[in-house]
KEGUMI-878949 format. One line per field, with one value per residue (C-alpha): residue number from 1; residue in one letter; x, y, z. Coordinates in nm, 3 decimals. Example, Ala and Ser with C-alpha at 12.3 -4.5 7.8 and 13.67 -1.06 7.14 Angstrom:
<pases>
n: (1,2)
res: (A,S)
x: (1.230,1.367)
y: (-0.450,-0.106)
z: (0.780,0.714)
</pases>
This chain:
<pases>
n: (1,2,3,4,5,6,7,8,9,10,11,12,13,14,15,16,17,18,19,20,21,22,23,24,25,26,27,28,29,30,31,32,33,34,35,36,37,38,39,40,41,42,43,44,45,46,47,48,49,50,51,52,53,54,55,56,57,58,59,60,61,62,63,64,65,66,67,68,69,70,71,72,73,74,75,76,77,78,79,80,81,82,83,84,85,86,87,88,89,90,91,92,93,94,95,96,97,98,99,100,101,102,103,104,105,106,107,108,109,110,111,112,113,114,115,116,117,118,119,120,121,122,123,124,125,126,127,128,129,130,131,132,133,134,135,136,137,138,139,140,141,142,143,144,145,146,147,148,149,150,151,152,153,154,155,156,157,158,159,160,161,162,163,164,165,166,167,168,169,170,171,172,173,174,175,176,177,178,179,180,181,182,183,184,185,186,187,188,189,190,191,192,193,194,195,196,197,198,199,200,201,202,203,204,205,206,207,208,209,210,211,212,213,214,215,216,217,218,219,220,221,222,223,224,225,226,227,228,229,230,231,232,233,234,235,236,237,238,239,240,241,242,243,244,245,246,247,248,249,250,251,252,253,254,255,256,257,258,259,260,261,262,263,264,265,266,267,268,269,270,271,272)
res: (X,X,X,X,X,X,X,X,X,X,X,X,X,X,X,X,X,X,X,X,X,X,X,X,X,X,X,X,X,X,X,X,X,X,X,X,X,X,X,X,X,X,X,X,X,X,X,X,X,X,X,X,X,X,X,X,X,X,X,X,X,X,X,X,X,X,X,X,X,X,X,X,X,X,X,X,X,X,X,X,X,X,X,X,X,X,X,X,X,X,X,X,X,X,X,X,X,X,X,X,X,X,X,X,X,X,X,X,X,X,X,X,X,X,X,X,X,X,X,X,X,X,X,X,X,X,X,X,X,X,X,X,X,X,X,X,X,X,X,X,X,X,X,X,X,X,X,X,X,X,X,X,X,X,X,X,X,X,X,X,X,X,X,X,X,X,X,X,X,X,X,X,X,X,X,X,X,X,X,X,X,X,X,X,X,X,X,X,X,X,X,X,X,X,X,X,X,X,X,X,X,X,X,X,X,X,X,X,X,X,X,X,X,X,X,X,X,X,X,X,X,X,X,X,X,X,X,X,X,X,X,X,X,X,X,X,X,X,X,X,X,X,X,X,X,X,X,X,X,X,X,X,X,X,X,X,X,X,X,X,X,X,X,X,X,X,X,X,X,X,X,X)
x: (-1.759,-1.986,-1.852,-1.741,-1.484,-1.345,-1.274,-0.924,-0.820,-1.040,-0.843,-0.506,-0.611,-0.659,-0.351,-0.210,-0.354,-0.227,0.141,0.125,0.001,0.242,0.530,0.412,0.340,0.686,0.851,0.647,0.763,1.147,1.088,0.900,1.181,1.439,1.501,1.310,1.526,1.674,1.627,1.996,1.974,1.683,1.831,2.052,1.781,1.712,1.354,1.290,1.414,1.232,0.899,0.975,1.066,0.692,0.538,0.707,0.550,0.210,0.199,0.310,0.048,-0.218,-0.071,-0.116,-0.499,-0.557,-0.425,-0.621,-0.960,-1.204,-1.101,-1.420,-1.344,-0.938,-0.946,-1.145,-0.954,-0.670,-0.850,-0.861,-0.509,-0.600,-0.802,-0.516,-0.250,-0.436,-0.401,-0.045,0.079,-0.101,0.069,0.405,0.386,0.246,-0.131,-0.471,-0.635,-0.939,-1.330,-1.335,-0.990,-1.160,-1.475,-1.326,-1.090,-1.392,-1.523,-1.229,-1.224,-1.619,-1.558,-1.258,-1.399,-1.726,-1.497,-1.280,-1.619,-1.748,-1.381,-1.518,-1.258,-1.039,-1.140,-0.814,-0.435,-0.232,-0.025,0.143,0.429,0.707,0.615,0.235,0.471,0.701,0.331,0.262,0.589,0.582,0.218,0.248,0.592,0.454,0.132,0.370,0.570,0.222,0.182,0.510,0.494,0.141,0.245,0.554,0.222,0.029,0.001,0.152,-0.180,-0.256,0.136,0.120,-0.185,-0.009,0.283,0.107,-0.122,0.196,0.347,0.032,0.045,0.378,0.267,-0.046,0.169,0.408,0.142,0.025,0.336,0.410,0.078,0.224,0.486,0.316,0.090,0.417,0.360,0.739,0.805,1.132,1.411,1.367,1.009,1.162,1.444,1.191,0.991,1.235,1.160,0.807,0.889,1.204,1.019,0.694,0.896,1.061,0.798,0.629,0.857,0.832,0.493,0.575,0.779,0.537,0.360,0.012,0.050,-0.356,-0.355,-0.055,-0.187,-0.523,-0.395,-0.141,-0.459,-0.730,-0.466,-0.266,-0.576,-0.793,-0.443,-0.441,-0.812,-0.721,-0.458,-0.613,-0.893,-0.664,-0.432,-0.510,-0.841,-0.975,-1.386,-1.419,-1.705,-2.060,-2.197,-2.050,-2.229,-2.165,-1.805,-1.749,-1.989,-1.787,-1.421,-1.582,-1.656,-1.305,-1.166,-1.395,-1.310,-0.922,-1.010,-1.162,-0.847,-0.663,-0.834,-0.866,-0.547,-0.247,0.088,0.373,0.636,0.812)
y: (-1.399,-1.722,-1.923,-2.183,-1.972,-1.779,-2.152,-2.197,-1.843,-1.963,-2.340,-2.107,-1.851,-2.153,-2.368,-2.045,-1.986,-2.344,-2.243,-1.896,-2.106,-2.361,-2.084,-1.860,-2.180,-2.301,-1.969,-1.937,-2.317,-2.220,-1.876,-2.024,-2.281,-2.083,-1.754,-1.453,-1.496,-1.161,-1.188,-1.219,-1.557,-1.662,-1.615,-1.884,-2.137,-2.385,-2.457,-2.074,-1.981,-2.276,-2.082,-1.760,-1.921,-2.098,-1.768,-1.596,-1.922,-1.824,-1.481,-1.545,-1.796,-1.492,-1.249,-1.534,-1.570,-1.226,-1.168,-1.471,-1.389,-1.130,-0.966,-1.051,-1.437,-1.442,-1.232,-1.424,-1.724,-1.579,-1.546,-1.908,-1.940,-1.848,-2.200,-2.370,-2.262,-2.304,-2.680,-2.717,-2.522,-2.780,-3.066,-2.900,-2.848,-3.243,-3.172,-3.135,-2.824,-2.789,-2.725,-2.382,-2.260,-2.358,-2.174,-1.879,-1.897,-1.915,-1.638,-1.458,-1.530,-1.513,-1.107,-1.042,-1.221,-0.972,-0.705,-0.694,-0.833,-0.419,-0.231,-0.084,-0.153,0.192,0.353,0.486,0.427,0.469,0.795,0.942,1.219,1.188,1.368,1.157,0.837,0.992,1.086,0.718,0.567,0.814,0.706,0.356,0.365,0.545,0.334,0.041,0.189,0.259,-0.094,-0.194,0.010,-0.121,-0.478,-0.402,-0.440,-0.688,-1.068,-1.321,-1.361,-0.958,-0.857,-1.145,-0.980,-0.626,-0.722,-0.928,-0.588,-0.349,-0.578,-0.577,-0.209,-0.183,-0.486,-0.260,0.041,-0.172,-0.300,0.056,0.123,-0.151,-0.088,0.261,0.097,-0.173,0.056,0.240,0.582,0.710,0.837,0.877,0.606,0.664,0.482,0.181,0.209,0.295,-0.040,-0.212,-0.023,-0.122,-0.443,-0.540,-0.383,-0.578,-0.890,-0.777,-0.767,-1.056,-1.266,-1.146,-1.184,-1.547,-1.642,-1.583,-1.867,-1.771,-1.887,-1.873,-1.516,-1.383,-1.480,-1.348,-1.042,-0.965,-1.071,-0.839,-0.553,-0.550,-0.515,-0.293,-0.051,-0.106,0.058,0.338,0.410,0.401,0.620,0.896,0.938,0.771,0.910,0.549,0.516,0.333,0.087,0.247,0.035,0.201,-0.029,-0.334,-0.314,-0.190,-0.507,-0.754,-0.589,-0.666,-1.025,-1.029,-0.873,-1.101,-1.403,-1.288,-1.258,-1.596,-1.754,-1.580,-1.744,-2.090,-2.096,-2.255,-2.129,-2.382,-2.232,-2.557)
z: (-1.599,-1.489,-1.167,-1.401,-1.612,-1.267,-1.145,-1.230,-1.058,-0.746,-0.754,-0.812,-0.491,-0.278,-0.354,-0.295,0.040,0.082,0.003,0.207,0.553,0.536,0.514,0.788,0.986,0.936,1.014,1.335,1.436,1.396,1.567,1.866,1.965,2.103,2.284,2.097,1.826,1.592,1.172,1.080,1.281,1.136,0.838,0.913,0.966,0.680,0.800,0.782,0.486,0.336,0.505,0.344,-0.003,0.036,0.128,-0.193,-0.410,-0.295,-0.314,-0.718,-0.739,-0.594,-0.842,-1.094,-1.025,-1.014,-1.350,-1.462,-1.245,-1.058,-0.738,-0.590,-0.700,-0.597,-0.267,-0.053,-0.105,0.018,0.307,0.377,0.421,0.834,0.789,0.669,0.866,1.235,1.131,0.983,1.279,1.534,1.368,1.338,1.716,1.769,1.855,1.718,1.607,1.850,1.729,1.962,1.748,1.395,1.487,1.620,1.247,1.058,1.236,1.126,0.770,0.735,0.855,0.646,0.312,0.415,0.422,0.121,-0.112,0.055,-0.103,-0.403,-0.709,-0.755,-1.101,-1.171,-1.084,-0.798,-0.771,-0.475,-0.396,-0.224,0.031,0.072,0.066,0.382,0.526,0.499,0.598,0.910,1.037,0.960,1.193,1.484,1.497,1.492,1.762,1.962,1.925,1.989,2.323,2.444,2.421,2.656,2.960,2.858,2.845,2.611,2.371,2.355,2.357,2.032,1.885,1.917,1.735,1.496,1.404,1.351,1.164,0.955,0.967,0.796,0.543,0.449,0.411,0.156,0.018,-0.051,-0.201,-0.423,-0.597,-0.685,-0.818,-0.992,-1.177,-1.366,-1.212,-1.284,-0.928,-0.815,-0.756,-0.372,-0.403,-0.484,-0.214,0.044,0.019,0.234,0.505,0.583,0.432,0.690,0.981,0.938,0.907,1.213,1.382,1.314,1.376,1.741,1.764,1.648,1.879,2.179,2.066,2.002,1.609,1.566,1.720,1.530,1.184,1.248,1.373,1.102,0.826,0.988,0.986,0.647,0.446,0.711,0.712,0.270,0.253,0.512,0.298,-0.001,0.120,0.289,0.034,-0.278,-0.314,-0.312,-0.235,0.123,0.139,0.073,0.355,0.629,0.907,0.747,0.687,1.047,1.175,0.932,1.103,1.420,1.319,1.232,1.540,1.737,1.580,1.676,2.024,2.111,1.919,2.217,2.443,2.294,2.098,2.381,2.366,2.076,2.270,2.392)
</pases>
Protein backbone atom coordinates (compact mmCIF):
# COMPACT_ATOMS: atom_id res chain seq x y z
CA UNK A 1 0.00 0.00 0.00
CA UNK A 2 1.87 3.48 -1.11
CA UNK A 3 1.66 6.46 1.60
CA UNK A 4 -0.80 8.03 -0.63
CA UNK A 5 -3.57 5.24 -0.56
CA UNK A 6 -2.98 4.60 3.54
CA UNK A 7 -3.80 8.50 3.76
CA UNK A 8 -7.34 8.52 4.53
CA UNK A 9 -6.88 5.79 7.51
CA UNK A 10 -3.83 8.08 8.75
CA UNK A 11 -6.32 11.52 8.45
CA UNK A 12 -9.11 9.03 10.22
CA UNK A 13 -6.35 7.81 13.18
CA UNK A 14 -5.58 11.40 13.83
CA UNK A 15 -9.04 13.05 13.97
CA UNK A 16 -9.43 10.20 16.08
CA UNK A 17 -6.63 10.87 18.40
CA UNK A 18 -8.25 14.33 18.25
CA UNK A 19 -11.66 12.99 19.60
CA UNK A 20 -10.01 10.48 22.27
CA UNK A 21 -7.83 13.70 23.96
CA UNK A 22 -10.52 15.96 24.15
CA UNK A 23 -12.65 13.21 26.13
CA UNK A 24 -10.02 12.12 28.55
CA UNK A 25 -9.15 15.83 28.91
CA UNK A 26 -12.65 16.68 29.73
CA UNK A 27 -13.16 13.80 32.14
CA UNK A 28 -9.94 14.70 33.97
CA UNK A 29 -11.25 18.57 34.20
CA UNK A 30 -14.65 17.42 35.94
CA UNK A 31 -12.75 14.82 38.13
CA UNK A 32 -10.09 17.32 39.31
CA UNK A 33 -12.65 19.99 40.65
CA UNK A 34 -13.99 18.55 43.59
CA UNK A 35 -13.15 16.10 46.39
CA UNK A 36 -11.68 12.67 44.84
CA UNK A 37 -14.82 12.05 43.45
CA UNK A 38 -16.49 8.05 43.20
CA UNK A 39 -17.91 6.83 39.39
CA UNK A 40 -21.62 6.69 40.23
CA UNK A 41 -21.21 10.56 40.79
CA UNK A 42 -19.45 11.12 37.92
CA UNK A 43 -21.93 9.58 36.26
CA UNK A 44 -24.08 12.30 37.09
CA UNK A 45 -21.92 14.94 35.53
CA UNK A 46 -23.00 16.26 32.07
CA UNK A 47 -19.44 17.47 31.21
CA UNK A 48 -18.24 13.83 31.91
CA UNK A 49 -20.41 11.88 30.30
CA UNK A 50 -19.98 14.17 27.31
CA UNK A 51 -15.95 13.05 27.77
CA UNK A 52 -16.70 9.45 27.75
CA UNK A 53 -19.27 9.69 24.79
CA UNK A 54 -16.14 11.60 22.86
CA UNK A 55 -13.75 8.89 23.90
CA UNK A 56 -16.29 6.09 22.53
CA UNK A 57 -16.43 8.41 19.01
CA UNK A 58 -12.74 8.01 18.69
CA UNK A 59 -12.09 4.74 19.52
CA UNK A 60 -14.89 3.87 16.46
CA UNK A 61 -13.14 6.23 14.33
CA UNK A 62 -9.59 3.97 15.22
CA UNK A 63 -11.49 0.78 14.57
CA UNK A 64 -12.69 2.56 11.39
CA UNK A 65 -9.07 3.26 10.09
CA UNK A 66 -7.86 0.10 10.95
CA UNK A 67 -10.35 -1.67 8.94
CA UNK A 68 -9.65 0.83 6.18
CA UNK A 69 -5.57 0.92 6.68
CA UNK A 70 -2.13 -0.77 7.89
CA UNK A 71 -1.38 -1.20 11.52
CA UNK A 72 1.91 0.21 11.03
CA UNK A 73 0.04 3.42 9.31
CA UNK A 74 -3.12 3.70 12.03
CA UNK A 75 -1.27 2.91 15.37
CA UNK A 76 1.04 5.52 15.67
CA UNK A 77 -1.43 8.09 15.21
CA UNK A 78 -3.16 7.08 17.98
CA UNK A 79 -0.28 7.85 19.66
CA UNK A 80 -0.56 11.48 19.10
CA UNK A 81 -3.57 11.84 21.00
CA UNK A 82 -0.83 12.47 24.30
CA UNK A 83 0.11 15.65 21.93
CA UNK A 84 -3.25 16.74 21.74
CA UNK A 85 -4.58 16.35 24.94
CA UNK A 86 -1.45 18.10 27.03
CA UNK A 87 -2.90 21.23 25.19
CA UNK A 88 -6.76 20.96 25.49
CA UNK A 89 -6.24 20.14 29.12
CA UNK A 90 -4.05 23.51 29.64
CA UNK A 91 -6.79 25.54 28.17
CA UNK A 92 -9.59 23.79 29.98
CA UNK A 93 -7.73 24.64 33.20
CA UNK A 94 -7.00 28.56 31.80
CA UNK A 95 -3.16 28.32 31.00
CA UNK A 96 -0.66 27.58 28.39
CA UNK A 97 0.91 24.33 27.65
CA UNK A 98 4.70 24.96 28.38
CA UNK A 99 7.78 24.04 25.76
CA UNK A 100 9.45 21.66 28.71
CA UNK A 101 5.71 19.66 28.88
CA UNK A 102 5.54 19.38 24.87
CA UNK A 103 9.07 18.08 24.72
CA UNK A 104 8.87 15.74 27.41
CA UNK A 105 5.16 14.53 25.34
CA UNK A 106 7.01 14.11 22.31
CA UNK A 107 9.45 12.19 24.02
CA UNK A 108 6.71 10.03 25.01
CA UNK A 109 5.02 9.45 21.85
CA UNK A 110 8.41 9.28 19.77
CA UNK A 111 9.14 5.89 22.28
CA UNK A 112 5.72 4.46 22.12
CA UNK A 113 5.22 4.99 18.15
CA UNK A 114 9.02 3.12 18.24
CA UNK A 115 7.52 0.58 20.16
CA UNK A 116 4.35 -0.65 18.68
CA UNK A 117 6.10 -0.07 14.76
CA UNK A 118 8.73 -3.31 16.81
CA UNK A 119 5.17 -5.74 17.74
CA UNK A 120 5.39 -8.13 15.05
CA UNK A 121 1.66 -8.65 13.49
CA UNK A 122 0.17 -12.10 15.16
CA UNK A 123 -0.09 -14.80 12.29
CA UNK A 124 -3.03 -16.39 13.61
CA UNK A 125 -6.14 -15.64 15.91
CA UNK A 126 -6.65 -15.08 19.35
CA UNK A 127 -7.75 -18.09 21.52
CA UNK A 128 -7.72 -18.47 25.21
CA UNK A 129 -9.40 -20.87 28.02
CA UNK A 130 -11.19 -20.05 30.65
CA UNK A 131 -8.96 -20.79 32.90
CA UNK A 132 -5.82 -18.57 30.85
CA UNK A 133 -8.53 -15.67 30.92
CA UNK A 134 -8.95 -16.07 35.09
CA UNK A 135 -4.88 -16.33 34.87
CA UNK A 136 -5.08 -12.96 33.21
CA UNK A 137 -7.83 -11.30 35.09
CA UNK A 138 -5.99 -12.50 38.41
CA UNK A 139 -2.43 -10.93 37.46
CA UNK A 140 -3.68 -7.94 35.91
CA UNK A 141 -5.72 -7.31 39.46
CA UNK A 142 -2.94 -7.92 41.80
CA UNK A 143 -0.42 -5.81 39.78
CA UNK A 144 -3.10 -3.15 39.96
CA UNK A 145 -3.46 -3.65 43.58
CA UNK A 146 0.61 -3.48 43.85
CA UNK A 147 0.14 -0.31 42.30
CA UNK A 148 -2.68 0.76 44.04
CA UNK A 149 -0.74 0.04 47.37
CA UNK A 150 2.65 1.79 46.35
CA UNK A 151 0.96 5.02 45.57
CA UNK A 152 -0.64 5.04 49.18
CA UNK A 153 3.52 6.57 50.07
CA UNK A 154 4.32 8.59 47.58
CA UNK A 155 3.81 12.11 46.20
CA UNK A 156 1.00 13.60 44.19
CA UNK A 157 2.85 13.23 40.53
CA UNK A 158 4.22 9.42 41.26
CA UNK A 159 0.94 8.37 43.39
CA UNK A 160 -0.83 9.92 39.73
CA UNK A 161 1.56 7.94 37.59
CA UNK A 162 0.80 4.70 39.75
CA UNK A 163 -2.74 4.87 39.29
CA UNK A 164 -2.57 5.99 35.86
CA UNK A 165 -0.30 2.56 35.06
CA UNK A 166 -2.89 0.04 36.80
CA UNK A 167 -5.45 1.48 35.25
CA UNK A 168 -3.54 0.82 32.06
CA UNK A 169 -2.91 -2.58 33.32
CA UNK A 170 -6.54 -3.52 33.51
CA UNK A 171 -7.19 -1.56 29.97
CA UNK A 172 -4.39 -3.91 28.43
CA UNK A 173 -5.89 -6.92 30.01
CA UNK A 174 -9.49 -5.90 28.34
CA UNK A 175 -7.95 -5.11 25.58
CA UNK A 176 -6.54 -8.66 25.54
CA UNK A 177 -9.80 -9.90 25.92
CA UNK A 178 -11.91 -8.14 23.59
CA UNK A 179 -9.59 -9.25 20.79
CA UNK A 180 -10.60 -12.87 21.79
CA UNK A 181 -13.80 -11.89 21.39
CA UNK A 182 -13.53 -9.92 18.34
CA UNK A 183 -11.88 -12.65 16.44
CA UNK A 184 -15.23 -15.14 16.93
CA UNK A 185 -13.44 -17.77 18.98
CA UNK A 186 -16.86 -19.33 20.51
CA UNK A 187 -15.70 -19.28 24.17
CA UNK A 188 -18.04 -19.35 26.75
CA UNK A 189 -20.78 -16.69 27.72
CA UNK A 190 -18.65 -15.87 30.88
CA UNK A 191 -15.95 -14.17 28.42
CA UNK A 192 -18.22 -11.69 27.55
CA UNK A 193 -19.52 -11.08 31.18
CA UNK A 194 -16.03 -10.89 32.43
CA UNK A 195 -14.99 -7.79 30.29
CA UNK A 196 -16.57 -5.49 32.69
CA UNK A 197 -14.40 -6.28 35.18
CA UNK A 198 -11.13 -4.97 33.91
CA UNK A 199 -13.10 -2.54 32.06
CA UNK A 200 -14.97 -0.81 35.37
CA UNK A 201 -11.82 -1.19 37.41
CA UNK A 202 -9.48 0.58 34.96
CA UNK A 203 -11.99 3.33 34.70
CA UNK A 204 -11.95 3.30 38.35
CA UNK A 205 -8.88 3.88 38.58
CA UNK A 206 -8.22 6.40 36.36
CA UNK A 207 -10.36 8.52 37.30
CA UNK A 208 -8.37 8.68 40.60
CA UNK A 209 -5.34 9.22 39.10
CA UNK A 210 -7.25 12.19 37.43
CA UNK A 211 -8.25 13.83 40.00
CA UNK A 212 -4.73 14.41 41.57
CA UNK A 213 -4.17 16.71 38.95
CA UNK A 214 -1.17 15.69 37.10
CA UNK A 215 -3.39 15.38 33.65
CA UNK A 216 0.05 15.21 31.45
CA UNK A 217 1.37 12.42 33.82
CA UNK A 218 -1.84 10.41 34.03
CA UNK A 219 -2.32 10.14 30.24
CA UNK A 220 1.17 9.23 29.61
CA UNK A 221 1.14 6.77 32.17
CA UNK A 222 -2.11 5.02 31.31
CA UNK A 223 -0.66 5.12 27.22
CA UNK A 224 2.86 3.62 28.03
CA UNK A 225 1.05 0.85 30.09
CA UNK A 226 -2.15 -0.43 28.19
CA UNK A 227 -0.18 -1.38 25.19
CA UNK A 228 3.28 -2.45 27.06
CA UNK A 229 0.63 -4.81 29.42
CA UNK A 230 -1.36 -5.87 25.57
CA UNK A 231 2.16 -7.35 24.21
CA UNK A 232 2.98 -9.08 27.64
CA UNK A 233 -0.12 -10.58 27.28
CA UNK A 234 -0.03 -11.51 24.05
CA UNK A 235 3.38 -13.06 24.42
CA UNK A 236 2.58 -15.10 27.72
CA UNK A 237 -0.48 -16.46 26.79
CA UNK A 238 -1.42 -15.99 23.32
CA UNK A 239 1.63 -17.31 21.91
CA UNK A 240 2.15 -13.89 20.22
CA UNK A 241 6.06 -13.19 18.87
CA UNK A 242 7.52 -10.21 21.15
CA UNK A 243 9.66 -7.76 19.22
CA UNK A 244 12.83 -9.39 17.52
CA UNK A 245 14.84 -6.37 18.60
CA UNK A 246 15.00 -6.99 22.07
CA UNK A 247 17.33 -3.81 22.87
CA UNK A 248 15.51 -1.54 20.90
CA UNK A 249 12.11 -2.04 22.13
CA UNK A 250 13.37 -1.95 25.76
CA UNK A 251 15.44 1.54 24.76
CA UNK A 252 12.16 2.93 22.93
CA UNK A 253 9.95 1.88 26.54
CA UNK A 254 12.57 3.77 28.22
CA UNK A 255 12.13 6.79 25.95
CA UNK A 256 8.63 6.42 26.83
CA UNK A 257 9.00 6.01 30.51
CA UNK A 258 11.43 8.90 30.41
CA UNK A 259 9.45 11.15 28.59
CA UNK A 260 6.63 10.30 31.53
CA UNK A 261 8.94 11.27 34.11
CA UNK A 262 10.02 14.79 33.12
CA UNK A 263 6.12 15.49 32.49
CA UNK A 264 6.07 14.86 36.36
CA UNK A 265 8.24 17.25 36.96
CA UNK A 266 7.25 19.97 34.52
CA UNK A 267 3.57 19.24 34.34
CA UNK A 268 1.81 21.64 37.61
CA UNK A 269 -0.98 20.31 39.41
CA UNK A 270 -5.21 21.56 37.55
CA UNK A 271 -6.44 20.77 40.83
CA UNK A 272 -8.10 24.19 41.68
Amino acid sequence: MTMLAAAPSAAVALVGSLFFALGAALQQHVAATGNEPRLRVLLRRPRWLLGGAVIAAGGLLHVYALSIGPLTIVQPMGVASLLFALPIAAALHGRRTSRSELAAGAMVAIGLIALVLMVPVPSRPPSMTGAEVTLMLGLAGAAALVCLAAATRIGPPGRTALLAVSAGIMYGAASTLMRVIADGWPGQLWFLLALPIPLVGALMLLQKAYAIGHFGVAFAALQVADPVTAVSFGALLLGEPLPANGLAATAAAALAAAGTVALARTTPLSKR
